[in-house]
C-alpha positions, 0 to 999 in steps of 0.5 A, spaced: 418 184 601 423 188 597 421 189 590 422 196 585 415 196 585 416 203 581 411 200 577 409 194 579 402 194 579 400 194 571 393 195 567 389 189 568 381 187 566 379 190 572 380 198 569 375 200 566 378 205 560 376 208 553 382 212 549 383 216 543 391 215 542 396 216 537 402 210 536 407 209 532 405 205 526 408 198 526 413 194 531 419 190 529 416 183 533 422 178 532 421 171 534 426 171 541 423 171 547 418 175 552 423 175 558 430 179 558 436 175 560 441 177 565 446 182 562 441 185 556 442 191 555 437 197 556 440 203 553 445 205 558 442 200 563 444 192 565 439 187 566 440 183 573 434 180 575 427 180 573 422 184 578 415 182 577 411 181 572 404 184 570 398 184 566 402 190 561 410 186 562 416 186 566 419 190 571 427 188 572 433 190 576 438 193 573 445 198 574 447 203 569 454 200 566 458 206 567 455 208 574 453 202 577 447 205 579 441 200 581 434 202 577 427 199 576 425 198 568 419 196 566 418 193 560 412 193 555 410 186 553 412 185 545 404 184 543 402 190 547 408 193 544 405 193 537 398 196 540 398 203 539 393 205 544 398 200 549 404 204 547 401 211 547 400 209 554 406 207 556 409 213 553 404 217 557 406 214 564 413 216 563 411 224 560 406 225 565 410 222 572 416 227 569 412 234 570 412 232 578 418 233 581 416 231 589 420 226 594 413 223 595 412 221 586 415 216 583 422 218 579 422 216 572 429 217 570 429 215 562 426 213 557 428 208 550 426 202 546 430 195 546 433 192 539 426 189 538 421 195 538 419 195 545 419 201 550 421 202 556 421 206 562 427 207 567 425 209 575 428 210 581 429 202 584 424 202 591 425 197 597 419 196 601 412 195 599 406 197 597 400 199 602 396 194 599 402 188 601 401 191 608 393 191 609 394 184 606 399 182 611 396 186 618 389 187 615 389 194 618 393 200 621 393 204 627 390 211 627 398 214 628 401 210 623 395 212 617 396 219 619 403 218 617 402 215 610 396 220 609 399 226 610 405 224 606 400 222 600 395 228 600 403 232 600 405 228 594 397 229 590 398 236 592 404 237 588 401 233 582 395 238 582 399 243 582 402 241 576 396 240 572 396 233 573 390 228 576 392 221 578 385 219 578 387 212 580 389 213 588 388 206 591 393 202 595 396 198 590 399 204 588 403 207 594 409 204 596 412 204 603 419 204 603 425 201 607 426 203 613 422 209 615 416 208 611 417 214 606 411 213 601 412 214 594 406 215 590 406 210 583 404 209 576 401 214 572 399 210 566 392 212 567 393 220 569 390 226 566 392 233 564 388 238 566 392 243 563 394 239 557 400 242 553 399 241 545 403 236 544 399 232 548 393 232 544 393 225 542 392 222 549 386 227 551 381 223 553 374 224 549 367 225 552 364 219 556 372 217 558 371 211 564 378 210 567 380 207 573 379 202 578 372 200 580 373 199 588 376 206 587 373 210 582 369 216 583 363 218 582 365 223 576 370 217 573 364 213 572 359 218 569 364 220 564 363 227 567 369 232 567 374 231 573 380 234 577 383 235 584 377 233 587 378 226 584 384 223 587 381 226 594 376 221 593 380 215 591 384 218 598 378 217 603 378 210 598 384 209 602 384 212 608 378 207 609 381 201 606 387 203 612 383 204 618 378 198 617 381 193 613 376 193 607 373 197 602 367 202 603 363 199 597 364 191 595 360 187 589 360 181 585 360 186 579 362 192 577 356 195 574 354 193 582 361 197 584 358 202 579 352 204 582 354 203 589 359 210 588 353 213 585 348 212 590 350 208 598 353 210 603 358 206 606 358 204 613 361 209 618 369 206 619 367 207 626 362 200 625 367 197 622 372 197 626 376 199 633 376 207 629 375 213 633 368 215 631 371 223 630 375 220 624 368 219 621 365 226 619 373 227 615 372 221 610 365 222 609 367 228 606 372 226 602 367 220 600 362 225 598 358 224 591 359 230 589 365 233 587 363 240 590 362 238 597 369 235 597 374 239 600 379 242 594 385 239 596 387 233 598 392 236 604 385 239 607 383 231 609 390 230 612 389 236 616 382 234 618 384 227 620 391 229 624 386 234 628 380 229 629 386 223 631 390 230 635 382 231 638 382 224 640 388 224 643 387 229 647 380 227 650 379 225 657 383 219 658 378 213 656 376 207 662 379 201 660 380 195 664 381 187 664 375 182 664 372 176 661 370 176 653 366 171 648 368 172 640 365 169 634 371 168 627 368 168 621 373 167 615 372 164 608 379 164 603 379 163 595 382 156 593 385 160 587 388 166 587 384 169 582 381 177 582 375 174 582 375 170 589 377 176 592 371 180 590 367 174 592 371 174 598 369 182 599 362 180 598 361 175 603 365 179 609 360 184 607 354 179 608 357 177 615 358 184 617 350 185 616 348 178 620 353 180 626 350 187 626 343 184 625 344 180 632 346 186 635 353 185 635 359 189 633 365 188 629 372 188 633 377 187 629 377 185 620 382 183 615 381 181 607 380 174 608 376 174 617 372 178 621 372 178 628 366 180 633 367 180 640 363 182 646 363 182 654 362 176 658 356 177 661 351 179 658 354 175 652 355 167 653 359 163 649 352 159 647 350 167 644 357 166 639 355 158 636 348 161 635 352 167 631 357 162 628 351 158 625 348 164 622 353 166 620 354 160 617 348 159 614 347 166 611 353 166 607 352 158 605 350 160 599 354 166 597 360 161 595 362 155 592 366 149 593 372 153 591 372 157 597 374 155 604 369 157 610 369 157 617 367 159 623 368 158 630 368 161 637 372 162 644 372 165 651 379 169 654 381 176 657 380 182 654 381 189 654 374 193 655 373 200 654 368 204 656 365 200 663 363 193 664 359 192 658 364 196 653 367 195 647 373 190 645 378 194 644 384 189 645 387 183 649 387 175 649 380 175 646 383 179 639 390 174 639 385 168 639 382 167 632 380 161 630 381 158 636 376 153 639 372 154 645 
């Protein structure tokens, strides 16, 4: 998918926020209409096309009239335009972007305002796609292929806490995968914070008490209101690391007053039982997932050297035994009807309560994506009658945990796997893992 997601993923209702902003005191709102047209002007830039559309505007390609360069404008919603909190945090996005100059940050090459009053925002134009898209399409990622993005992310929010900056919203979403050698860029700014504010900044120092972020990502310190730094984004990068290795989030809920209170208090499954993930790889999230920020490490290129020295540990083991046999897998999958956040949260919800009711029947989950889990064991001692009785729990169990608005289904098969670890080892690949959904 190529899009110039520089600043695709917009503000929604899911982030949690409270500022204190300064705006400009009225903007002209003429009666034309929300979306530019191809050949409007934006400063010195030529609209082309519209990019994507998101709870804050629009995003569209466009070229420099004299240098033809290809860019990506982001464009404030006329409504919001008006706002002067909305307004003052477009301006910050583009502000604090600015002071980090990294190949791994997003660029913001201009700033200006349409004929109408709104504000825009001009960015480097990026084609690939973001993580979010990726884990979206292939469910999770290899350990060498996380070890990459990782190391260049922690790079990248180095960079931005070497100049007084904190993201705080680190998630997939908001990490792009450029075409065709994967380089990430770290986007959106919009919620970021000075910790070494310049005085010209003041009116966007948050107040005590600030709640900003996103809730599947929010730190500890983030919820409380309680002063935040570097340590911050390390949280929301074991965030990501966890949600690239197993394919979900460490924490999932109906609500977020319950995402809330899980930050604060669980301990989220170790990766390694979620997933076919190294268990070395456990210990190096779990400290940058730690509810206190002190046992954190204090830069986010520590966690990429513990991780790439765990994968490095892994690699250089004693080689594993694998070998071909027989398998049973139990396929739980349950997708929204609707597209709406909600279902996804749902969604999230109900994978949770089927991890709980395969590990309760002593199985182990083999593979997992956003919408399915998959369980498979060895054949003997599991038979294909052990995986329906697993298919009608899981079934039964989750029954009420959705409505009619949500698909579910289950369903079991028998083939070749590839087992580690001796005759009753772990699934780790082969037919078995090729086959979901299919019937037995």
């Amino acid at each position: 998918m190529a899009v110039a997601a520089a600043a695709a993923d917009f503000p929604t209702g899911r982030e949690t926020e409270s500022l204190m902003t300064q705006g400009p005191t009225r903007v002209e709102r003429p009666s034309a209409g929300e979306s530019l047209e191809r050949g409007a002007i934006c400063g010195e830039y030529i609209v082309e096309s519209q990019l994507g559309r998101g709870g804050f505007g629009r995003v569209y390609l466009a070229r420099h009239r004299v240098l033809g360069r290809g860019v990506a404008i982001k464009v404030l919603d006329r409504e919001l335009a008006a706002s002067p909190r909305a307004y003052q945090r477009f301006v910050w996005e583009a502000r604090t972007a600015c002071r980090v100059r990294h190949p791994n940050v997003i660029e913001i090459l201009d700033f200006g305002r349409l004929t109408d009053g709104r504000p825009f925002l001009v960015m480097e134009l990026l084609d690939g796609e973001t993580l979010e898209e990726r884990l979206a399409a292939r469910g999770r990622l290899g350990l060498a292929e996380t070890v990459a993005i990782v190391d260049a992310l922690a790079a990248a929010l180095s960079a931005v806490h070497r100049a007084g900056v904190v993201h705080r919203d680190v998630k997939p979403s908001n990490v792009f995968l450029r075409t065709p050698d994967d380089r990430v860029t770290l986007l959106d700014f919009g919620i970021a914070k000075l910790v070494r504010p310049e005085p010209e900044d003041r009116p966007l120092v948050t107040t005590v008490n600030t709640r900003l972020g996103t809730p599947e990502a929010m730190a500890p310190e983030q919820i409380l209101g309680l002063p935040i730094d570097g340590r911050t984004d390390v949280y929301g990068l074991g965030i990501t690391l966890y949600r690239m290795l197993t394919g979900a989030w460490p924490f999932a809920a109906d609500d977020d007053a319950e995402l809330e209170r899980l930050h604060l208090e669980a301990t989220p499954a170790p990766p390694s039982e979620r997933a076919p993930v190294p268990p070395a790889i456990d210990e190096v999230i779990a400290r940058a997932l730690a509810k206190d920020p002190a046992a954190r490490p204090s830069d986010a290129t520590m966690i990429a050297a513990e991780l790439r020295e765990a994968a490095g540990r892994v690699a250089l083991s004693a080689p594993i035994d694998r070998h071909d046999g027989e398998a049973v897998a139990c396929f739980f999958e349950v997708r929204a009807q609707g597209t709406d956040r909600g279902g996804v949260d749902r969604i999230a919800h109900v994978l949770d309560l089927a991890g709980e009711v395969i590990a309760a029947a002593g199985w182990s989950v083999t593979a997992q994506t956003a919408t399915s889990v998959l369980t498979a064991a060895t054949r003997p001692p599991r038979t294909l009658s052990d995986a329906a009785a697993l298919a009608e729990e899981l079934l039964s169990r989750t029954r009420g945990a959705v409505d009619d608005t949500f698909v579910v289904h289950a369903s079991v098969h028998a083939d070749r796997a590839v087992i580690e670890g001796g005759a009753e080892g772990r699934i780790v690949g082969g037919p078995i893992t090729l086959r979901a959904g299919a019937s037995a």
